[in-house]
N, C-alpha and C positions, 0 to 999 in steps of 0.2 A: 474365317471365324475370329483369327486375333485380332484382323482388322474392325470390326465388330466391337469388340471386346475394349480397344483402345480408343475408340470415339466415343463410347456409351459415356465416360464422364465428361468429356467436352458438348455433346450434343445436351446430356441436361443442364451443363450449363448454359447453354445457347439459351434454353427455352424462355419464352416469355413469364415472369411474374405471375400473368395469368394463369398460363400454364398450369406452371411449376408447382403454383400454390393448392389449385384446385381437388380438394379431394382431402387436401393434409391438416395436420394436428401440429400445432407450435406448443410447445411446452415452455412458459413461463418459470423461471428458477427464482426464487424468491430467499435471498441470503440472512432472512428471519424468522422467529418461530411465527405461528398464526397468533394473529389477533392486536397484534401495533400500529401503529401508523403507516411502518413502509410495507407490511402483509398489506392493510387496508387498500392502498395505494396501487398496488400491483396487482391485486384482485381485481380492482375496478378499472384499470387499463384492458387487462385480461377478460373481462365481459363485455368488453368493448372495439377494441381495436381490429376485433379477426375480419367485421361486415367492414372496414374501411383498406385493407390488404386485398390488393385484385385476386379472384378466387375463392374471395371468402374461405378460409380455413379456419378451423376450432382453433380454440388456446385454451390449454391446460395448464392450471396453475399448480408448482409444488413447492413446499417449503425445502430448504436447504441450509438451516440454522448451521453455524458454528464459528469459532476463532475471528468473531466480528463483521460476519459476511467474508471473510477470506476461501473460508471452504468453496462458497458458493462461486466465488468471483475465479479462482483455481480451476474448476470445473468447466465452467463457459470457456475459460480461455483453451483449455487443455482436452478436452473429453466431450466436451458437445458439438454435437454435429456444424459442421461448417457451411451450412445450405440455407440459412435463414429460415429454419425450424426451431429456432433457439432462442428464446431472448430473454432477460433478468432483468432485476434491481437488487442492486447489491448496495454496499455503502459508498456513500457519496465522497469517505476519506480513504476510499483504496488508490487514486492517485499520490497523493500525500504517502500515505502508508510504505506503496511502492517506491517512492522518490528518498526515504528515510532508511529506509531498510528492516520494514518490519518482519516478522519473524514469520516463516509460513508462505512469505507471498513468491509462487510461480506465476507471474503473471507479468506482462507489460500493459500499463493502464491505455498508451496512445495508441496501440493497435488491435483493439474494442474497436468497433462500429457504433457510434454512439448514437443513438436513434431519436430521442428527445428528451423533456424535462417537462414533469406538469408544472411543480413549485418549487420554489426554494425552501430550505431549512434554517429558515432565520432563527436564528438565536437571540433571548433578551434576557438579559440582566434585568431583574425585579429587586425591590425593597419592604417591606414592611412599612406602613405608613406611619409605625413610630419610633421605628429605629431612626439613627443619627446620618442614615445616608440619603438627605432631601434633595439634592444634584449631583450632578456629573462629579462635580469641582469636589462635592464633599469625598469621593472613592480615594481621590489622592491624597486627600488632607488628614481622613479621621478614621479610625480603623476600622472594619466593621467584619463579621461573618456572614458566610455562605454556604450552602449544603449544596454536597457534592458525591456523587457514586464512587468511582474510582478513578485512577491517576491518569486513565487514557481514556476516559468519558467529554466528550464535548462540553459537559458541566463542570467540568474542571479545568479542563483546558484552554479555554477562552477565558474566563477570570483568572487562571494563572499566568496568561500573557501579558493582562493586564499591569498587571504588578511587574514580571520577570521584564518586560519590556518598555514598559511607560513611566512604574514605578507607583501602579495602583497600591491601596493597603487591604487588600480585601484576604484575609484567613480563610480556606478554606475548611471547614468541617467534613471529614470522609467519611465515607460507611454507610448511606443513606443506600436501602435498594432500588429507587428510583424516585423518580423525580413525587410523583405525591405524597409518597413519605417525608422528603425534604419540605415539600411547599405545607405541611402539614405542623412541621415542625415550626416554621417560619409563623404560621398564623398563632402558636401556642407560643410566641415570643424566646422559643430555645436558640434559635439563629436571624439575624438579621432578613438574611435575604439566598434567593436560589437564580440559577441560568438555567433556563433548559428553551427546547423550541418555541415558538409563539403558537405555535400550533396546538403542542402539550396545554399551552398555558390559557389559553380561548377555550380549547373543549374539555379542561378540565373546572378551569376557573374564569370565566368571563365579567362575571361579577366584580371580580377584582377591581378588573378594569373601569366597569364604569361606577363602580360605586367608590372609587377615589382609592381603595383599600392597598393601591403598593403603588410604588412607582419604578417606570418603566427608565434608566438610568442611561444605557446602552445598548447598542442591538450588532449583535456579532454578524456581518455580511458582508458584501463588495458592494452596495447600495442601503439604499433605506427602503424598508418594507414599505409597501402603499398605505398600509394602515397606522404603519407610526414614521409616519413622516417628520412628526417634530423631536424623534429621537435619534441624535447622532449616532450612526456608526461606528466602528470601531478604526476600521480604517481612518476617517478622516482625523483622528486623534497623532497621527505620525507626526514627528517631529524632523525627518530628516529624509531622504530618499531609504534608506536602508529598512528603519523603521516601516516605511510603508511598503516595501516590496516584502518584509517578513510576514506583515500583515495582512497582504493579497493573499500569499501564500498561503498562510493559514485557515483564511475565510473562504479560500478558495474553495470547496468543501460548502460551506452553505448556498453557494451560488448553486453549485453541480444540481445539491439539493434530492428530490423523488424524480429520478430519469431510470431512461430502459436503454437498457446496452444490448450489443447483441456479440457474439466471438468474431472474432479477426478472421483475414483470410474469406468473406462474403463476394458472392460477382455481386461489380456495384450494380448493376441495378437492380436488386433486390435491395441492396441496400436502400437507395434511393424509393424503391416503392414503399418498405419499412416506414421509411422518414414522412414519407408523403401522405403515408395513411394515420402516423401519430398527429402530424400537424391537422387532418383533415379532423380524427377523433378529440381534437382540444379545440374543435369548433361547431360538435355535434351536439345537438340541443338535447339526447339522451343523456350524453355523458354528461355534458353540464348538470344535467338536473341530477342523475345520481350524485354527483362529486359534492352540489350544495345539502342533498337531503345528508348525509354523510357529513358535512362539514369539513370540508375538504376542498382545498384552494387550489386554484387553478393560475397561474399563473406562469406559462409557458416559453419553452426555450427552445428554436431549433436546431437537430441532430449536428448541423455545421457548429452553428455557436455550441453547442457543448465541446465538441472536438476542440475544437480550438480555446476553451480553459481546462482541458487536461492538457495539452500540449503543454504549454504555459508552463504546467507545474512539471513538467518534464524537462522543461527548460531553463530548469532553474540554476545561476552557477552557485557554482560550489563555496561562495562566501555566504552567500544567502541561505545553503542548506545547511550550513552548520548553526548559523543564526539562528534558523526554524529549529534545528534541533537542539538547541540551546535552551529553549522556550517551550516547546511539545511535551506536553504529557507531563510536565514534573506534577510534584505532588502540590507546593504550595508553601 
């Protein structure tokens, strides 16, 4: 009987993916309240991806708001079952977070299972088309404001590095409660200009865009979005080696972007069938079609390649993380 007893967890983990899966419920943890972007995004993963996991099993989606997705991220590493019934979206800066030392975090970012990435979370610096900020060249030169949430908001953070690190003049204005309240203010001529995602900035205001109404200055990433390609990066703005690995560092985070993790300690090949079934579901002409009715970008990253830019930020030495946090989160 104990010999029994002691094989029952080796033998299920032997079993085939098939197996293993068939019959079961994966519970999606979703490190936001309902109804944002990264809820949006994990929902439509979660009605999606169970038909592409051999076995077909349900996914159930539940929110797990708090402390910035930390609660959430705490939880997967720490408390959720370790059998590949488990998998999230949490914030795309809990590597960062963890590498910095923020407050709360039980969690090691590089041993996550990191399963894949729909899209990135580009960020762009906008202007008011009559404010005094008409290029790049003018951000260094002429002063200008911007609305911003709070001191550890990606809206602040990324214009603040600007300045802390390159020597931009951009003011920030705090207190807005989120980004349409700032972009709202911006259009009544109270603040120059706002950062928030390209995504926020398309499904709230598209218009903008093509009716000439702001311009588009900088886009906070480790590449250039496909849709503004004629807008530098942030990274490419470095002036030295150091400059630019603080700036990897930082954007590293919008790369990561809307990905599903799953807790540490998985038999790989569950992991590998995970991975296999996210990359098959970001080529299923269902998902596709939900993701555009939704508005919602698809531009995908596999579970390897993510792995290996949380590593990255793991690996960062210790000149470079004071530099990052030299620069993170100030106020402005």
């Amino acid at each position: 009987m104990l010999f029994i007893l002691l094989c029952a967890p080796a033998a299920a983990a032997a079993q085939t993916p098939d197996g293993f899966y068939r019959g079961k419920t994966i519970e999606m943890i979703i490190g936001y309240p309902p109804g944002g972007s990264n809820d949006i995004y994990a929902r439509l993963v979660s009605r999606h991806i169970g038909r592409h996991i051999p076995g077909a099993p349900g996914v159930n989606a539940r929110n797990m708001p708090g402390a910035g997705s930390i609660a959430a991220s705490n939880y997967l590493y720490n408390l959720a079952p370790r059998d590949g019934t488990a998998l999230g979206l949490v914030s795309a800066t809990m590597p960062l977070d963890e590498k910095l030392g923020a407050p709360g975090v039980k969690f090691e970012a590089a041993k996550f299972n990191w399963i894949g990435r729909v899209a990135p979370s580009t960020n762009a610096a906008f202007f008011w088309h009559t404010s005094p900020a008409r290029t790049l060249a003018d951000l260094f030169t002429t002063p200008v404001t911007a609305g911003a949430t709070g001191a550890g908001s990606t809206t602040s953070v990324y214009p603040n590095v600007l300045n802390q690190l390159l020597g931009a003049k951009i003011k920030l204005v705090m207190g807005y409660t989120g980004s349409p309240e700032a972009m709202l203010a911006m259009e009544r001529g109270e603040i120059d200009g706002h950062s928030t995602s390209f995504d926020t900035l398309r499904a709230l205001h598209s218009e903008w865009i093509t009716q000439g109404k702001i311009r588009i200055l900088v886009q906070f990433g480790l590449a250039r979005h496909p849709l503004l390609q004629n807008v530098p990066a942030a990274g490419e703005l470095a002036q030295n080696e150091e400059q630019r690995q603080v700036l990897r560092a930082v954007m590293n985070a919008s790369e990561i972007g809307k990905m599903i993790l799953a807790p540490p300690g998985l038999p790989p090949e569950r992991v590998g069938a995970l991975r296999r079934a996210f990359d098959a579901m970001m080529e299923d002409t269902e998902f596709a079609a939900e993701a555009a009715a939704l508005g919602l970008e698809r531009i995908p990253l596999g579970g390897g390649a993510l792995q290996s830019l949380v590593s990255e930020v793991g690996a960062m030495s210790p000149e470079i993380k004071a530099a990052v946090k030299a620069v993170y989160g100030q106020g402005g």
